[in-house]
C-alpha positions as CSV (number, residue, x, y, z in Angstrom):
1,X,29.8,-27.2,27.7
2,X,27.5,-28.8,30.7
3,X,24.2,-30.5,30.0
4,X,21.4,-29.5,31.8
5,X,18.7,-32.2,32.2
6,X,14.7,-31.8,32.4
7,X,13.2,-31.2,35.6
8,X,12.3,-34.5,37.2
9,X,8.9,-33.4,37.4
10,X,8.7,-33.3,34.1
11,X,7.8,-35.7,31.3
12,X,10.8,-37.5,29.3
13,X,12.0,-35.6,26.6
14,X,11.6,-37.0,22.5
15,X,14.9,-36.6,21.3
16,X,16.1,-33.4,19.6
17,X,14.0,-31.2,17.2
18,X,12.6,-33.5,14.2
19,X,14.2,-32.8,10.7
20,X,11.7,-31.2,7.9
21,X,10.9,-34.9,6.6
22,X,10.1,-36.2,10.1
23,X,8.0,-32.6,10.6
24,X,6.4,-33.2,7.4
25,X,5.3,-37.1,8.2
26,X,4.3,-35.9,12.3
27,X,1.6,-33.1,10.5
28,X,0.1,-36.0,8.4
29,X,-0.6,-38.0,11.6
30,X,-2.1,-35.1,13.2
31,X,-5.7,-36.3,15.0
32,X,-8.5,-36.1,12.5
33,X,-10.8,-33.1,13.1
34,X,-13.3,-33.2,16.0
35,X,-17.1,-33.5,15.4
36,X,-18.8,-29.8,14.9
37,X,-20.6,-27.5,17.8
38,X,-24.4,-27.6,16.5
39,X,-25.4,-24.0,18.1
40,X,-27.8,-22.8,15.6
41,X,-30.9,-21.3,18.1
42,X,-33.6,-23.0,16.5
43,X,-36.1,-21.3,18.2
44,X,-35.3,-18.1,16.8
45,X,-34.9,-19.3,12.9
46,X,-37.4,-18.0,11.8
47,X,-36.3,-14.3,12.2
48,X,-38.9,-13.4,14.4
49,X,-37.2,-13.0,18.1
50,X,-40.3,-12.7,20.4
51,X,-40.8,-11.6,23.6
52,X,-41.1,-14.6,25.7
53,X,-43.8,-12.8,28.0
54,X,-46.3,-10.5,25.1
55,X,-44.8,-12.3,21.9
56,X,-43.5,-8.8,20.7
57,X,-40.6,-8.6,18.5
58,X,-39.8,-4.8,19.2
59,X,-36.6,-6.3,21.7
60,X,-32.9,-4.6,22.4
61,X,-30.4,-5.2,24.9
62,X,-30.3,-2.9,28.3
63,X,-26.9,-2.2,28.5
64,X,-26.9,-1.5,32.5
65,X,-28.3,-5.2,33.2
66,X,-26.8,-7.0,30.2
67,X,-30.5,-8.3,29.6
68,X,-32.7,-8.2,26.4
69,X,-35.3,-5.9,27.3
70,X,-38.9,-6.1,25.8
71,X,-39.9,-2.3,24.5
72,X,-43.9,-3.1,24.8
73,X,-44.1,-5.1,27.9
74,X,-40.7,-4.1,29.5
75,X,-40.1,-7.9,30.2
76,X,-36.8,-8.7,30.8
77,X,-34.8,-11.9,29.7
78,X,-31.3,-13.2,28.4
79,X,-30.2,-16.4,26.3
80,X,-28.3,-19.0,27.7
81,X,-24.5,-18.7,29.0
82,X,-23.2,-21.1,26.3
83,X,-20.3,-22.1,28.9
84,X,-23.4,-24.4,29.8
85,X,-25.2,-24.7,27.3
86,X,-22.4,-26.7,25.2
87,X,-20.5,-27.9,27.8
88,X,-17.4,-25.5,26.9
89,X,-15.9,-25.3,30.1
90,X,-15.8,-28.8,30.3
91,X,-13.7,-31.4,28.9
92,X,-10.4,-29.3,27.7
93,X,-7.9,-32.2,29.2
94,X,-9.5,-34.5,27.2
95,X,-9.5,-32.6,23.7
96,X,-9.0,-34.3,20.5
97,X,-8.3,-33.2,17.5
98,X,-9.8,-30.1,15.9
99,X,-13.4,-29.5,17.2
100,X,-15.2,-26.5,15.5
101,X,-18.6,-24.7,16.4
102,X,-20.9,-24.2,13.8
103,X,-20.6,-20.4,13.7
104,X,-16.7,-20.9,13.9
105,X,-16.9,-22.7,10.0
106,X,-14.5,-22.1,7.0
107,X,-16.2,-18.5,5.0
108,X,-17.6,-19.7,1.6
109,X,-15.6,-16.7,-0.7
110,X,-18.9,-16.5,-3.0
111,X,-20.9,-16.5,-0.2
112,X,-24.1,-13.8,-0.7
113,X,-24.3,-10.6,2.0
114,X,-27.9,-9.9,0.9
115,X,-30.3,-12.2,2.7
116,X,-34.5,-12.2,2.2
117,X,-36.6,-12.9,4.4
118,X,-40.3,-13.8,4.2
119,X,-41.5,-12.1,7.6
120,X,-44.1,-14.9,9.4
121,X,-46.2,-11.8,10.3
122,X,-48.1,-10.4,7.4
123,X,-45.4,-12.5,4.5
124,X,-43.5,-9.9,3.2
125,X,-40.3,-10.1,1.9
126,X,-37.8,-8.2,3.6
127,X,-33.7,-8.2,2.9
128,X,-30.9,-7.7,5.3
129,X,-27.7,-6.8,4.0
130,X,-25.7,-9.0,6.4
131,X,-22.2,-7.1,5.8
132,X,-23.4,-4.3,7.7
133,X,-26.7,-5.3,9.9
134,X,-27.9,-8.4,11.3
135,X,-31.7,-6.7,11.9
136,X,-33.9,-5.3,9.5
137,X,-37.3,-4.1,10.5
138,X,-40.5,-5.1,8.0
139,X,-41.9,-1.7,5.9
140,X,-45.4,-3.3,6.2
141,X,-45.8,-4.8,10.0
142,X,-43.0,-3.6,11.5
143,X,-42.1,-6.8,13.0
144,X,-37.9,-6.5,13.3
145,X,-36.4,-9.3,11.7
146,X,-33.6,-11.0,13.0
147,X,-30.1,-12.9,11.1
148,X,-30.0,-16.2,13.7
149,X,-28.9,-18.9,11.1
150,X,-25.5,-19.2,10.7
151,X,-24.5,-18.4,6.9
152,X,-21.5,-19.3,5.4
153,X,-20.1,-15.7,5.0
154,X,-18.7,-15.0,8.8
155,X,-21.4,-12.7,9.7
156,X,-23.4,-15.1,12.5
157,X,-21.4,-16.6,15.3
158,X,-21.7,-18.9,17.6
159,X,-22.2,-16.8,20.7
160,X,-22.6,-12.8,22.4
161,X,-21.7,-11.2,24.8
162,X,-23.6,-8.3,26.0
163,X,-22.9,-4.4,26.4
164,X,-22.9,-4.0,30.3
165,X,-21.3,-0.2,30.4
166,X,-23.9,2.2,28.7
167,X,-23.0,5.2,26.0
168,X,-22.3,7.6,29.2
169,X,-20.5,5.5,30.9
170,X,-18.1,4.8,27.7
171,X,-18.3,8.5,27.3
172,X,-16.9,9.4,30.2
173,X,-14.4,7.1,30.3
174,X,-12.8,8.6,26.9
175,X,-13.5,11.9,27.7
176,X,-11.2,11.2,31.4
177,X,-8.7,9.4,29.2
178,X,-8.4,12.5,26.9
179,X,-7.8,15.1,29.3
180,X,-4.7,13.8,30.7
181,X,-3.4,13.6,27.7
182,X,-4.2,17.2,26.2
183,X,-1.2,18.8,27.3
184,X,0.7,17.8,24.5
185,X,-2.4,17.0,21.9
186,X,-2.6,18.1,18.6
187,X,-4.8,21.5,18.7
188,X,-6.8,20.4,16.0
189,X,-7.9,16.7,17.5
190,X,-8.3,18.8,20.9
191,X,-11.0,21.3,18.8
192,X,-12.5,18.3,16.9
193,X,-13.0,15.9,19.9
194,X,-16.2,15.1,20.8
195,X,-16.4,12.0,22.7
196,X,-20.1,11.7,22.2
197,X,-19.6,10.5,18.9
198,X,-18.8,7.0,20.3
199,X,-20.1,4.0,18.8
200,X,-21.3,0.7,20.1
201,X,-19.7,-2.1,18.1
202,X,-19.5,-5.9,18.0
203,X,-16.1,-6.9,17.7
204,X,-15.6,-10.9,15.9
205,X,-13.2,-12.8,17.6
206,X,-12.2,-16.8,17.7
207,X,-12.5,-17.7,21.5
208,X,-10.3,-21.4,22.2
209,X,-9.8,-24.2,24.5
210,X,-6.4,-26.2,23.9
211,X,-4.5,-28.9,24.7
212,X,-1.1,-28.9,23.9
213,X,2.8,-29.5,24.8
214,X,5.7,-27.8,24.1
215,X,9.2,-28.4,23.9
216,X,12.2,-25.5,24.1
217,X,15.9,-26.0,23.1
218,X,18.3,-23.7,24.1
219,X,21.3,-22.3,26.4
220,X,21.4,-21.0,29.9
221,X,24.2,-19.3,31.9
222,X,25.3,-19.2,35.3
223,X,28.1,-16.4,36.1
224,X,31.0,-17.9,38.0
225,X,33.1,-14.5,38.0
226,X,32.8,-11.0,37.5
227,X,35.8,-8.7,37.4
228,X,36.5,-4.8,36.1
229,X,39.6,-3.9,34.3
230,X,41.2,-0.5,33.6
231,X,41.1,0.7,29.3
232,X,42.5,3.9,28.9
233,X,39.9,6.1,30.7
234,X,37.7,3.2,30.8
235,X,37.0,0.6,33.5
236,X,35.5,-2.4,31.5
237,X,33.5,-4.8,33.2
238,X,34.1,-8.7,31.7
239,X,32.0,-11.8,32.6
240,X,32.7,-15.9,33.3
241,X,30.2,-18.0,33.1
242,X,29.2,-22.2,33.1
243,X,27.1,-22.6,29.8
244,X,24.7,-25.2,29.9
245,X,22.8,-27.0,27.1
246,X,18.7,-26.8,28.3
247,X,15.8,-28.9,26.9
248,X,12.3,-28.3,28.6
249,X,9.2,-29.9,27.6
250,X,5.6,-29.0,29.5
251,X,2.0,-30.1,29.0
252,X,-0.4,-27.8,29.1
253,X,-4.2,-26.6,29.0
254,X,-5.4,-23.2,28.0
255,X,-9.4,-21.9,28.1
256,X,-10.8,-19.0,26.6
257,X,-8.0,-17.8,24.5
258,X,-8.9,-14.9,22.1
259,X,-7.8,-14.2,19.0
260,X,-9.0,-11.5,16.4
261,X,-11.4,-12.9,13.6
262,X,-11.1,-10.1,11.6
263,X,-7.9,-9.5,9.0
264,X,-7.9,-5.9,8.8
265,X,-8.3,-5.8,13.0
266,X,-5.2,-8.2,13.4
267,X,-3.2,-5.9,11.2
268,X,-0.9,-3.3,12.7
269,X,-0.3,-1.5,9.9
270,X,1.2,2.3,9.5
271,X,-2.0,3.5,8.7
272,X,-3.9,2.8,11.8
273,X,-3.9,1.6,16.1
274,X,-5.1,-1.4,15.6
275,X,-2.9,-2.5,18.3
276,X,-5.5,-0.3,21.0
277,X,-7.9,-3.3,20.9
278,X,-5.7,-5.5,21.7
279,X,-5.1,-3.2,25.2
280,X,-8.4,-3.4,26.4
281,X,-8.7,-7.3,26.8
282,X,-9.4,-9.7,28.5
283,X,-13.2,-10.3,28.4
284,X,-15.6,-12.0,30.5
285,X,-15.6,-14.5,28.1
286,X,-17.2,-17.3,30.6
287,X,-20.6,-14.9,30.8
288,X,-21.5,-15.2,26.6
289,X,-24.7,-16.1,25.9
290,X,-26.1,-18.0,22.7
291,X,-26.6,-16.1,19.6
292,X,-29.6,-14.1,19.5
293,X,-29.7,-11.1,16.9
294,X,-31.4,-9.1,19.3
295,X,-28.5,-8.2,21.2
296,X,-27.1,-6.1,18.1
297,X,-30.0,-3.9,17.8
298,X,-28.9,-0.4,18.1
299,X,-24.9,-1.7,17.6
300,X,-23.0,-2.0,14.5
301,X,-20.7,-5.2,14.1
302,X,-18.0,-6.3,11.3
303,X,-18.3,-9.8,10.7
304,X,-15.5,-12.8,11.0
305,X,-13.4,-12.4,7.6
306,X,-10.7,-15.3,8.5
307,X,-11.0,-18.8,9.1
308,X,-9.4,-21.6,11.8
309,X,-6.2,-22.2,9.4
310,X,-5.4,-18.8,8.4
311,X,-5.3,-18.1,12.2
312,X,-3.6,-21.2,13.7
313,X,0.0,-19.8,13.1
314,X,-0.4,-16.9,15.7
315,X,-2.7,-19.5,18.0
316,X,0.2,-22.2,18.0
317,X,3.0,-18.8,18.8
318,X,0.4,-17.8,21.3
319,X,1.2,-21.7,23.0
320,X,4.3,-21.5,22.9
321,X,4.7,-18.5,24.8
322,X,2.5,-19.9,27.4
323,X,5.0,-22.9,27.5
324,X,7.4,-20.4,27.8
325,X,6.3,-19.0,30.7
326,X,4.9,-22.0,32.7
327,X,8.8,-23.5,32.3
328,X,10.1,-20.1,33.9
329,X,10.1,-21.8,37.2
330,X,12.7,-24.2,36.6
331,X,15.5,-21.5,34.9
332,X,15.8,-19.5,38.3
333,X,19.8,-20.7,38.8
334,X,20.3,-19.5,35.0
335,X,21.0,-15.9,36.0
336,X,22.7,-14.8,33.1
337,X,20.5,-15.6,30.9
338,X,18.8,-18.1,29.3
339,X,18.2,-18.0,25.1
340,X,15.8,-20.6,23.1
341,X,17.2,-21.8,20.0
342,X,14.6,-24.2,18.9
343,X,10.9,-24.5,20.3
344,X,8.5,-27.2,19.2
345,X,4.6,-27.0,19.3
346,X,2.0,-30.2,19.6
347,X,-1.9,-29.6,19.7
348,X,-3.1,-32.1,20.9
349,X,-6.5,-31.0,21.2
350,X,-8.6,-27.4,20.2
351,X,-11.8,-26.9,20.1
352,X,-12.8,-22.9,18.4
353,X,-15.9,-21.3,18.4
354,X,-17.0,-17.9,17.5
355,X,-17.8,-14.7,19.7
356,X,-18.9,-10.9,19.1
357,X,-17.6,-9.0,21.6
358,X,-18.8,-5.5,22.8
359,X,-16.3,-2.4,22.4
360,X,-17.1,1.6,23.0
361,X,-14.7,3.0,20.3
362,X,-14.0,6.7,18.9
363,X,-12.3,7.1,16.2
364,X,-10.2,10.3,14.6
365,X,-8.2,10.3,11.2
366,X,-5.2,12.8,11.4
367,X,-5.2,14.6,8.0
368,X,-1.3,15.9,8.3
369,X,-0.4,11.7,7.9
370,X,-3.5,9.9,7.7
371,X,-3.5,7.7,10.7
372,X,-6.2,6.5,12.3
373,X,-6.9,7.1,15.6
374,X,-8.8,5.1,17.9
375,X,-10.1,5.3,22.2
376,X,-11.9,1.5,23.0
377,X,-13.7,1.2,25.9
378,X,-14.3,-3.1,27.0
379,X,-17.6,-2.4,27.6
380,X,-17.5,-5.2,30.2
381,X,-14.7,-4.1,32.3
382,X,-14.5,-0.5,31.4
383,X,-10.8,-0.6,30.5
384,X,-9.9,2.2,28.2
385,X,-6.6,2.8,26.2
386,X,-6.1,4.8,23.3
387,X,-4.2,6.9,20.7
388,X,-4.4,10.4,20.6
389,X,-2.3,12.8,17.6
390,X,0.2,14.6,19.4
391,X,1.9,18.1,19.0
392,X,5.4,17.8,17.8
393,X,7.1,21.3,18.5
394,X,5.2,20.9,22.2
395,X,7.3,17.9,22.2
396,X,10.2,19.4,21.1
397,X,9.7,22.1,23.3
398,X,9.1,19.7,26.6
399,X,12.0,18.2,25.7
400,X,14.0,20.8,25.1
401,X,13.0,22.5,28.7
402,X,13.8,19.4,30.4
403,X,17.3,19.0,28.9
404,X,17.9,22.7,29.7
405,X,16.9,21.9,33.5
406,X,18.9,19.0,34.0
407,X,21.9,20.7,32.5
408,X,21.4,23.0,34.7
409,X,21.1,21.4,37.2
410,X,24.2,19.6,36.1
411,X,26.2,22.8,36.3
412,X,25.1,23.3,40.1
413,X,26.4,20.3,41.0
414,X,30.1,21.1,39.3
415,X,29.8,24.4,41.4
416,X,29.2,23.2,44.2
417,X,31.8,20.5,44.3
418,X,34.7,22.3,42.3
């Protein structure tokens, strides 16, 4: 067996993969977290968000500009890009440790939904049930209240970004997506479809910068011979090949990687397509703005359920298979094959802060099994995927017809050449 060295490019290698004690004794030297993200708006704390220009608070996003729109003065406005705002595009080669924002922090368990406020209009209490609405409009002034603190229950983060496609837009979009795909629908979904029962919804997600390095352990093969032998009515095809011991190591930066900050979302179970959302991405991340509970009006939105730990084992696989494929490059003589044994992860630096962002979705439960059923629409980019109940004996049937034809078709050909 050959050994196969780093590419000179490349930083020297550590010695082989640590043993569980070593492991165990590298995690407790692991850099001590970061300082926190302070990105509480504390201009809007008090839960009245005014028009800049009349001092209204009767605000909601315009989807088609992306812009808070004043419904008394028709003033338009938006909140910060928080790329700016807290430097977050800057810095990432330099990360240490674990830096969290402020809306990014561990979820209290006994943490209260139900909120009161005492509106600063006419000082009436008012309560917002913040598992299910961030706004809450007062019964005596009518002044709309708005959640802007961060609470320790997941339900504030640290940034937005807007709707840009409207309700129409979205609803085209599924209704193009389901009519390609109604030939071999399920009759009942194709009666019960109606696209116009889309909702707006504000999606959580954890939104990262990282510095890291990996390391990758493995075998790659070069063929040196290929040759076909004769068994029984068979021709068998063997293989030789130079089998070379590989070690790769690359450092790394990553911006903007999302990852879901809610369980159930996350989960790909049998009961649901959960696995849609994950279709639609990526966002325009770089163009969130700082919080403002404004932009939610007329949306629903579930709140973050999971915190930075319970999500760092699919961030730190996530890594790795970026290492994997910026060390690609170097395994282009390996053309049989090359197979990782052993991979190794360092974070050097992260720094996590957390984002709603804006999905068009329609949903459908299919009684005969249960599933759920969902089209999403980004309604940044427009991207639309989806899962749509389908017909089995149309199935069976297309499938059926098309084995017929190529049978046929099959039989021509013996004709022909007998």
């Amino acid at each position: 067996m050959s050994q196969e060295s780093a590419e000179p490019k490349q930083p020297p290698f550590d010695g082989p993969p640590l043993s569980l004690e070593e492991e165990l004794a590298a995690a407790k030297a692991e850099p001590e977290p970061g300082p926190t993200i302070e990105t509480v708006n504390e201009s809007l704390k008090d839960g009245l968000n005014r028009c800049p220009k009349c001092g209204s608070t009767d605000v909601q996003l315009r989807g088609s500009t992306g812009m808070l729109v004043c419904l008394f003065c028709r003033n338009e406005w938006q909140e910060a890009r928080v790329e700016e705002e807290f430097g977050l595009g800057e810095g990432i080669d330099q990360l240490e440790g674990t830096v969290i924002a402020s809306g990014a922090g561990d979820i209290q368990a006994d943490a209260a939904d139900m909120l009161t406020f005492k509106c600063e209009a006419c000082g009436a209490e008012v309560v917002v049930d913040t598992a299910h609405a961030l706004n809450a409009r007062c019964h005596w002034c009518r002044h709309t209240l708005n959640v802007n603190q961060q609470i320790p229950n997941g339900a504030v983060p640290d940034a937005v970004l807007p709707f840009r496609l409207t309700k129409d837009e979205a609803v085209e979009k599924i209704r193009a997506f389901a009519s390609k795909r109604r030939l071999f629908a399920h009759k009942r979904f194709k009666k019960e479809f109606v696209p116009e029962n889309v909702l707006g919804v504000y999606l959580p997600y954890l939104i990262i910068d990282a510095r890291a390095e990996s390391q990758y352990w493995g075998k790659g093969e070069v063929q040196t011979r290929r040759w076909t032998e004769k068994q029984g009515d068979n021709n068998v095809t063997y293989y030789a090949a130079d089998v070379y011991q590989l070690q790769r190591q690359v450092s790394f930066t990553v911006d903007d990687l999302t990852i879901e900050g809610s369980a159930e979302r996350a989960s790909f179970g049998p009961a649901n397509t959960n696995n849609i959302i994950n279709t639609i991405l990526p966002f325009d991340t770089k163009n969130a703005v700082r919080w403002n509970a404004s932009y939610l009006v007329g949306f629903t939105s579930e709140k973050r359920d999971v915190n930075v730990e319970a999500v760092r084992p699919v961030f730190e696989e996530q890594l790795l298979s970026i290492g994997r494929s910026q060390v690609a490059g170097s395994l282009g003589r390996f053309d049989r094959g090359v197979r990782w044994e052993q991979e190794k992860i360092d974070v050097g630096g992260s720094r996590w802060v957390s984002m709603y962002l804006p999905v068009w979705l329609y949903s459908y439960r299919q009684e005969s099994n249960g599933l759920l059923h969902y089209i999403a629409v980004n309604a940044r980019t427009g991207e639309t995927m989806g899962s749509i109940p389908v017909s089995q004996p149309k199935l069976l049937l297309a499938a059926f017809t098309v084995g017929t034809f190529l049978e046929g078709i099959a039989g021509a050909i013996l004709v022909a050449t007998a």
